[in-house]
C-alpha positions in Angstrom: -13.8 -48.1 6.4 -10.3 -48.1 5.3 -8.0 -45.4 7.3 -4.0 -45.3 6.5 -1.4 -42.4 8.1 0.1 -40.3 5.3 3.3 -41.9 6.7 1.3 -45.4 5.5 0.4 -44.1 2.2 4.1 -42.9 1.2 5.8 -45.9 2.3 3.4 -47.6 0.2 3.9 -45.4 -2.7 7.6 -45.7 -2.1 7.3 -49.1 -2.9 5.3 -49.0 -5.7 7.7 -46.8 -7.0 9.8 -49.7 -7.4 12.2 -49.4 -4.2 13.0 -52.0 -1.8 11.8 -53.2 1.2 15.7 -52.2 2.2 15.4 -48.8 1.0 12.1 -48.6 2.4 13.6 -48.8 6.3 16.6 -46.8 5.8 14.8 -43.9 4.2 11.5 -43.5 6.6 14.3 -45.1 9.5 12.8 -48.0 10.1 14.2 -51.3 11.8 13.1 -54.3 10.1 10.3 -55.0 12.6 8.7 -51.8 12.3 8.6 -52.1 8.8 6.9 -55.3 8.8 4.8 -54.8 11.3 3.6 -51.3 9.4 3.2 -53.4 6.1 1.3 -56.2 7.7 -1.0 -53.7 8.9 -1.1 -51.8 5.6 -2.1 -55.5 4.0 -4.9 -56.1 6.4 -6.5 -52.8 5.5 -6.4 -53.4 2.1 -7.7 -56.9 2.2 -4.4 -57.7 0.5 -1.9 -61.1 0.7 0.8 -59.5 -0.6 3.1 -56.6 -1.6 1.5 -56.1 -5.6 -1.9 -57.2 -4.3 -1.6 -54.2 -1.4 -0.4 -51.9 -4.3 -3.3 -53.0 -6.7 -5.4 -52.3 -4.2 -4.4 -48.9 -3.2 -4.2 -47.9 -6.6 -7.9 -48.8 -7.0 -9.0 -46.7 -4.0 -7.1 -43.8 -5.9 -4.3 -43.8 -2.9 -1.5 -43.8 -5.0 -0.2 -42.4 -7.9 1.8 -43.5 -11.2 5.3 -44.5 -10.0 7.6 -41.1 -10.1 9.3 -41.6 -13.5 5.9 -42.3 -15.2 4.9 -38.4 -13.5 8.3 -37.3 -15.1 7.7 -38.4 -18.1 3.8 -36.8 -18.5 4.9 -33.5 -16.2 6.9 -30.5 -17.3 9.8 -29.3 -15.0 7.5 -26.7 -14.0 4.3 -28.4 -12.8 7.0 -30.8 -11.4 8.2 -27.8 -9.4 5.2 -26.8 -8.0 4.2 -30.7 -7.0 6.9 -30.9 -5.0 5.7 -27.7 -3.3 2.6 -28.9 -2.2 2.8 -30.9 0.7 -0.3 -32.9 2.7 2.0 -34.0 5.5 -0.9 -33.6 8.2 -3.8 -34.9 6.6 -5.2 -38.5 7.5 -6.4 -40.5 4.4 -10.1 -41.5 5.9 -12.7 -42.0 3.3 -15.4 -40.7 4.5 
């Protein structure tokens, strides 16, 4: 059973949105250990090697969604609005 944090799922998506594992600690504040230590443990859930095989992967399981600027590009400013609204900050993604 695969269980990732929310925290898990959006650095993931944060990478898949094309950032850097740079921009990846200084925006969730992570030092360079934690970051690889949370990505190795990301990889190992996913059965994944590497940074594109763990976002391959993800993206199968329906975890994450279209990098940002495709959502721009399909979304009105007004649904984009109300996305940014909703928030699912507490929720832990466990398949069930």
């Amino acid at each position: 059973m695969l269980c990732i944090t929310p925290r898990e799922r959006d650095a993931l998506q944060f990478l898949a949105d094309g950032h850097t594992a740079i921009q990846l600690c200084r925006h969730f504040e992570l030092g360079a250990s934690e970051m690889d230590s949370m990505l190795e443990g990301l990889f190992a859930a996913l059965g994944a090697a590497s940074q594109i095989a763990a976002i391959a992967a993800a993206r199968k399981r329906g975890l994450l969604s279209e990098p940002s600027h495709v959502h721009e590009m399909q979304l009105g400013e007004g649904a984009l609005r109300a996305r940014a609204k909703r928030t699912c900050a507490s929720e832990i993604l466990c398949p069930v």
